[in-house]
C-alpha positions in Angstrom: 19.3 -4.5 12.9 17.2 -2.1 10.6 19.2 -3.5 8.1 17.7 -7.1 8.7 14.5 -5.9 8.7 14.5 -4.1 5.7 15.8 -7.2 3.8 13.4 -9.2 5.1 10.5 -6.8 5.0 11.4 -4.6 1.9 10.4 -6.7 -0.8 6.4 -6.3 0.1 5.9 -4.2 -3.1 4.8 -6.6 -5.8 1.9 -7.1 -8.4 0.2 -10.6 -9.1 -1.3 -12.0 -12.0 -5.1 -12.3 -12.5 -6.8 -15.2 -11.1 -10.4 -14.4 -12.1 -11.7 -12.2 -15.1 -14.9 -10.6 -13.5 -13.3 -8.5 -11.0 -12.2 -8.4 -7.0 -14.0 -8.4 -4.5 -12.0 -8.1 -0.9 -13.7 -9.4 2.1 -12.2 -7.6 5.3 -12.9 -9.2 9.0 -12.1 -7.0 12.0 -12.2 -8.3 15.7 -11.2 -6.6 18.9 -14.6 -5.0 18.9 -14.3 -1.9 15.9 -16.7 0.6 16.2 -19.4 0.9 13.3 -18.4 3.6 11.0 -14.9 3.1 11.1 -13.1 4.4 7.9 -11.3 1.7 5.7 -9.4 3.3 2.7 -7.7 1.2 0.0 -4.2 2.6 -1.3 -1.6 1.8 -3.3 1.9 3.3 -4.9 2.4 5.5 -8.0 4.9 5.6 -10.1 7.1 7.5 -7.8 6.6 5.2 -5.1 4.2 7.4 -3.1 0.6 6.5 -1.4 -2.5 7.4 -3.2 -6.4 7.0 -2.1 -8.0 4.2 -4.7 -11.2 3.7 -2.2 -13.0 4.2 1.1 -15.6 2.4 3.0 -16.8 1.8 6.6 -16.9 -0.9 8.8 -20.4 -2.5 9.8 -20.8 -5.0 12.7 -16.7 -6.3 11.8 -17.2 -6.6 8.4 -16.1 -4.1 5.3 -16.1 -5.2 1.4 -14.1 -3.5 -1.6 -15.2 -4.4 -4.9 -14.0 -3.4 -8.5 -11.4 -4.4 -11.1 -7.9 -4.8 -11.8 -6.7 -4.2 -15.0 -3.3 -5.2 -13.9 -2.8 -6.8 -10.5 -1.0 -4.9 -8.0 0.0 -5.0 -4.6 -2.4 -2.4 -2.9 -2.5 -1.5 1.7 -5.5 -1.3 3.7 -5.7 1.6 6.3 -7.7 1.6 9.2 -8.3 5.1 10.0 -6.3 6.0 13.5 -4.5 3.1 13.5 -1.0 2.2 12.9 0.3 0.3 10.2 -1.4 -1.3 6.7 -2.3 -4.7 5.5 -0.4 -5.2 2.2 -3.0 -7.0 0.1 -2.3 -8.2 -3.8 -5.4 -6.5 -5.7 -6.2 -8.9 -8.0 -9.3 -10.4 -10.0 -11.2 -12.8 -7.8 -12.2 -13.4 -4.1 -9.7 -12.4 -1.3 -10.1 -12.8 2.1 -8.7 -10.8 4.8 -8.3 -10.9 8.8 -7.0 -9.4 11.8 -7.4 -7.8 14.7 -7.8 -4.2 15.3 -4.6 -3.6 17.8 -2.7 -6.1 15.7 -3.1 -4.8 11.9 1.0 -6.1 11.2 -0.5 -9.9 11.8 -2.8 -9.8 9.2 -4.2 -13.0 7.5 -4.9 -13.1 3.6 -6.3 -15.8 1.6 -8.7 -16.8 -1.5 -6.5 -16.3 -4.4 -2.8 -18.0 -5.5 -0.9 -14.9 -5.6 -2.5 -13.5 -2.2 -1.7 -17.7 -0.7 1.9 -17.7 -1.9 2.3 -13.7 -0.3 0.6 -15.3 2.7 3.1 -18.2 2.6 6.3 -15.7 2.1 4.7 -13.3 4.8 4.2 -16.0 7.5 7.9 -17.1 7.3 9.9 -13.6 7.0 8.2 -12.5 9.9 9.7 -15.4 12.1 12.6 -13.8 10.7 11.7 -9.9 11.1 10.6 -11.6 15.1 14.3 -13.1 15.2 16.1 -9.9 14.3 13.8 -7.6 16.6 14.8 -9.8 19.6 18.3 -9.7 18.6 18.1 -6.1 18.7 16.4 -5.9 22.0 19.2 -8.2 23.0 22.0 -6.2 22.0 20.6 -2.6 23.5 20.3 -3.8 27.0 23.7 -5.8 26.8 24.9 -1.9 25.6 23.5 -0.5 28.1 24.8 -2.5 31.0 28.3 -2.3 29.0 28.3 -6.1 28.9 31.0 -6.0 25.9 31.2 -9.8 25.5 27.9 -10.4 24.9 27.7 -7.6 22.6 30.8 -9.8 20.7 28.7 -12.4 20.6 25.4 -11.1 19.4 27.0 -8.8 16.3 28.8 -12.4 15.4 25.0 -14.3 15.8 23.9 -11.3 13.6 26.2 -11.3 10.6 25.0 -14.8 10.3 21.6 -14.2 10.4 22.0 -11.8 7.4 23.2 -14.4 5.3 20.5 -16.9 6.7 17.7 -13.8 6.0 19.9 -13.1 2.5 19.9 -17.3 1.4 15.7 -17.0 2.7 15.3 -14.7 0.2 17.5 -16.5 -2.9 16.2 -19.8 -2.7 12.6 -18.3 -2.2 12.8 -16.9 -5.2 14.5 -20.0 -6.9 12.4 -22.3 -5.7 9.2 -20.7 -6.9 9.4 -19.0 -10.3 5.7 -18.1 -10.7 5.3 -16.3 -7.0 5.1 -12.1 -8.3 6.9 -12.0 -4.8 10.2 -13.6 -6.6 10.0 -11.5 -8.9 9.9 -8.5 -6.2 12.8 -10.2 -3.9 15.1 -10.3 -7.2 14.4 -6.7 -7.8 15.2 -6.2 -3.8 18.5 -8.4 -4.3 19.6 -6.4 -7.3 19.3 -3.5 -5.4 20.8 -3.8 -2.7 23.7 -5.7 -4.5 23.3 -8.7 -1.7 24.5 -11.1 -4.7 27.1 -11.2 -7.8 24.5 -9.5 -10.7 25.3 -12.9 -12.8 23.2 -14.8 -10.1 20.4 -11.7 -10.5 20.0 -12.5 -14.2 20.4 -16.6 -13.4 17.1 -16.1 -11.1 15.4 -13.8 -13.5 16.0 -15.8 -16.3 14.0 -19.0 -14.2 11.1 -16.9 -13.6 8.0 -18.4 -15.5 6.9 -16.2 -18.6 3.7 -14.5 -17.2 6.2 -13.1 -13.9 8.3 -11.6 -16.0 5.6 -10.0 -17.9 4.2 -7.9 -14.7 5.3 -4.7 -14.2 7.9 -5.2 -11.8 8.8 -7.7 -14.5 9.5 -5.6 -16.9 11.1 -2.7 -14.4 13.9 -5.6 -14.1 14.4 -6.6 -17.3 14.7 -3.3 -18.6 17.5 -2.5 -15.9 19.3 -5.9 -16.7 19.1 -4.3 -20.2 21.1 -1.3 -19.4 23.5 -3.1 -17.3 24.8 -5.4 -20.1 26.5 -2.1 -21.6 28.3 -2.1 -17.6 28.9 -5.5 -17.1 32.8 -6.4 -16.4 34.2 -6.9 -19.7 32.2 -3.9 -21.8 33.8 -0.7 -22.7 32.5 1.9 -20.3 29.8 3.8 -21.9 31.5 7.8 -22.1 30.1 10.6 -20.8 30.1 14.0 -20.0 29.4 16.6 -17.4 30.0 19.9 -15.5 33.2 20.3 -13.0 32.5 22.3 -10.1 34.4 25.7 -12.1 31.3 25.0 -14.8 33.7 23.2 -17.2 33.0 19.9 -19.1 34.9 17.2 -18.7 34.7 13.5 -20.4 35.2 9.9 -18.8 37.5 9.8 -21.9 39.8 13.0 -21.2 40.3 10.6 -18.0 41.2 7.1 -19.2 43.2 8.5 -22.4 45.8 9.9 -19.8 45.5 6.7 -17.3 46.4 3.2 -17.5 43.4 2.5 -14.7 41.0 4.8 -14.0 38.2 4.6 -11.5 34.6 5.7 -12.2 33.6 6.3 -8.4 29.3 7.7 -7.8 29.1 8.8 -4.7 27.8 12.0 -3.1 28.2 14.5 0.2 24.5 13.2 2.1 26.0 9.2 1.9 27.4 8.1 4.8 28.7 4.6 3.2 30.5 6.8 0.6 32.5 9.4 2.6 33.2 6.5 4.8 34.6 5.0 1.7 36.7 8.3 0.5 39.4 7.7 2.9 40.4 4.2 1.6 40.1 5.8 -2.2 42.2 8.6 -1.5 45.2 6.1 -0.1 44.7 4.3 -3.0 44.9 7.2 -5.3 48.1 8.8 -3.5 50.2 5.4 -3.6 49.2 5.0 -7.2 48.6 7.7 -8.8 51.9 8.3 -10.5 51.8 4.9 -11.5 48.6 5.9 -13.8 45.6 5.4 -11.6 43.2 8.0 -11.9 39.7 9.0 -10.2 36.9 11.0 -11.7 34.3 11.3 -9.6 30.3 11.5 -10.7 28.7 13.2 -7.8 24.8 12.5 -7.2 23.9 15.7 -4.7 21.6 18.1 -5.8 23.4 21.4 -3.9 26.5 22.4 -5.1 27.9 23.8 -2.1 27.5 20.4 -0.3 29.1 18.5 -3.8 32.2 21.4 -3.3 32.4 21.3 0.6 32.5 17.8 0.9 35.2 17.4 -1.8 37.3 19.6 -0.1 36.5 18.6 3.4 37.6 15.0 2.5 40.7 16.0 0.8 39.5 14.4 -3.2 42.1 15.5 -4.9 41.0 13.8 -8.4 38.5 14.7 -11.3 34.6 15.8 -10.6 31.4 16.1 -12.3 28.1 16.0 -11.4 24.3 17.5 -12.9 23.3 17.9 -9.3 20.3 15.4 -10.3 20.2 12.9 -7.6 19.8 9.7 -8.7 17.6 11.1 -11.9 21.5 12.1 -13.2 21.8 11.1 -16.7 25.5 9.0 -16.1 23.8 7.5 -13.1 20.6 6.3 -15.3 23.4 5.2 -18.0 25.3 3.1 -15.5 22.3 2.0 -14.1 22.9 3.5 -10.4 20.5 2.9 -8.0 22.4 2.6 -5.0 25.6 4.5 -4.0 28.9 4.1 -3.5 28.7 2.3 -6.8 32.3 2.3 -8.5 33.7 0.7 -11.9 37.5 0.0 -12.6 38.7 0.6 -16.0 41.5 0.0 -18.0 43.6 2.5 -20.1 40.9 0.9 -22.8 38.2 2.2 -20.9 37.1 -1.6 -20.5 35.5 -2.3 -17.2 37.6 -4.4 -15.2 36.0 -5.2 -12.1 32.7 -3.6 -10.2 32.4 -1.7 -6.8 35.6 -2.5 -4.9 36.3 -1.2 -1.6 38.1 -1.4 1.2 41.2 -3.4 1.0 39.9 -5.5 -2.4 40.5 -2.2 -4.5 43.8 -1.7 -3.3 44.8 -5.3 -4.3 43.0 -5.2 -7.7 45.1 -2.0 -8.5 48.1 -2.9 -7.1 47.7 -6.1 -9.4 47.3 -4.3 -12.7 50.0 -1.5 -11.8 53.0 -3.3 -10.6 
């Protein structure tokens, strides 16, 4: 169910575009009787994604003001000092409005500009959603704990399709209106998370208007679309080169120039999804390997010991490499990995052939290449 939420909820980071040239100025009502003197601080993200201070002020008989101006719009959280949670506001030039009530920050209302009315819009209907999936949760931990199996059935079935409903909410938000910043951030979100075919990513992008595309996030995604063209299914694989865990280089192309399909497999010993994943790739490599499949594995841990352990725990009898970088590994930033397991199929060309298989589906796609 954290899952749901974070699809629904995980796309509040955006920026906005200026609706006024003389500055904000945010106008904040409190009820359910705030003290005077209560601390309001202003924040926003850097460019590692962490919290920093922009401003402070106090509240005085309900009421507290931020004024300034915004170079370049941005979505920016107000604090209330001791109390849980933020109020995502889009900083941007002109008059915004903001409500809510002391013990219920997460219902926020925000109003007075069009970027901060189309976030209220989005807001007020993917929390219905974030509501739904919080109840089926609820739901399915006392249907758990009174080992009603049946209804447990029944609500992971309801819940697989309200992903998709919470997934198509997303899409045709972000289809249906091109000059909302928060398009732009629930394309960024999609890409991501890989919840659509990357051709239907660019097809939204592309319908953005001009002055989204521009923002910041705007660029972010265009850049990345950039990079991927060089990965799409169809391009030669981009080589590359590093370390094996005896401190010897090895090449993508020492690997496809002695395969006829070779698979390009990022993964690492902290992901869950990917050692989940290992068993189903080593089948696959033992049935086919001496038909000419190959594996090199690009591992994205940052302690070698882990990397080494975990290859030898889960019996990966192929190729490895890694920079121990994370996801700041130069063949991950090449191949544009954000996410892991990520994995590219390539011909004895080195010409990608198809994108992140698992399960069963990579079995059939090299079983229908090598026989």
């Amino acid at each position: 169910m954290k899952k749901i939420v974070a699809i629904v909820l995980g796309v509040l980071v955006l920026a906005s575009c200026s609706s006024k040239s003389d500055g904000y100025t945010v106008s904040g009502t409190i009820s359910g009787e705030p003290e005077n003197g209560l601390k309001i601080f202003l924040k926003t993200t850097d460019s590692l994604n962490q919290l920093i201070d922009i401003d402070t002020t106090t509240v005085e008989n309900g009421v507290f003001t931020f004024t300034g101006a915004q170079s370049e719009p941005k979505l920016h959280y107000i604090f209330v000092d001791q109390v849980r949670g933020n109020v995502p506001v889009v900083l941007e030039n002109g008059d915004i409005e903001v409500e809510f009530q002391k013990d219920s920050i997460a219902f926020a209302k925000i109003k007075g500009t069009e970027q901060n009315d189309m976030f209220m819009d989005f807001l007020t209907e993917s929390r219905k959603l974030s509501e739904r999936a919080m109840s089926m949760q609820n739901d399915m931990r006392m249907a758990a704990q009174k080992q009603d199996t049946a209804t447990v059935t029944a609500l992971r079935e309801e819940f697989i399709e309200f992903q998709e409903e919470a997934k198509n909410f997303n899409v045709n938000y972000a289809k249906e209106n091109p000059g909302a910043l928060i398009s732009v951030l629930i394309v960024g979100n999609l890409m991501g998370t890989k919840a659509i075919p990357l051709n239907e990513v660019r097809e939204i992008f592309d319908n953005l208007t001009p002055e989204i595309k521009a923002t910041e996030p705007g660029k972010k995604i265009q850049e990345q679309l950039d990079k991927m063209k060089s990965t799409e299914v169809g391009d030669v694989a981009p080589d590359f080169s590093a370390p094996t865990p005896n401190g010897d280089q090895l090449a993508l192309s020492d690997v496809t120039g002695n395969s006829k399909l070779t698979l390009v497999d990022f993964w690492a010993a902290w992901c869950r999804p990917c050692r989940a994943e290992n068993p189903n790739i080593v089948a696959v490599y033992n049935k086919y390997h001496d038909k000419g499949f190959n594996v090199i594995g690009v591992s994205l841990d940052t302690q070698a010991d882990a990397w080494k352990g975990a290859i030898e725990s889960d019996g990966l009898a192929w190729n490895h490499i890694s920079n121990l970088q994370r996801f700041n590994d130069p063949i991950a930033q090449m191949y544009n990995i954000n996410a892991i397991p990520a994995a590219f199929l390539l011909d004895e060309k080195g010409v990608i052939v198809a994108r992140d298989l698992r399960g069963s589906a990579l079995e059939e796609k090299v079983a229908e290449m090598l026989n």
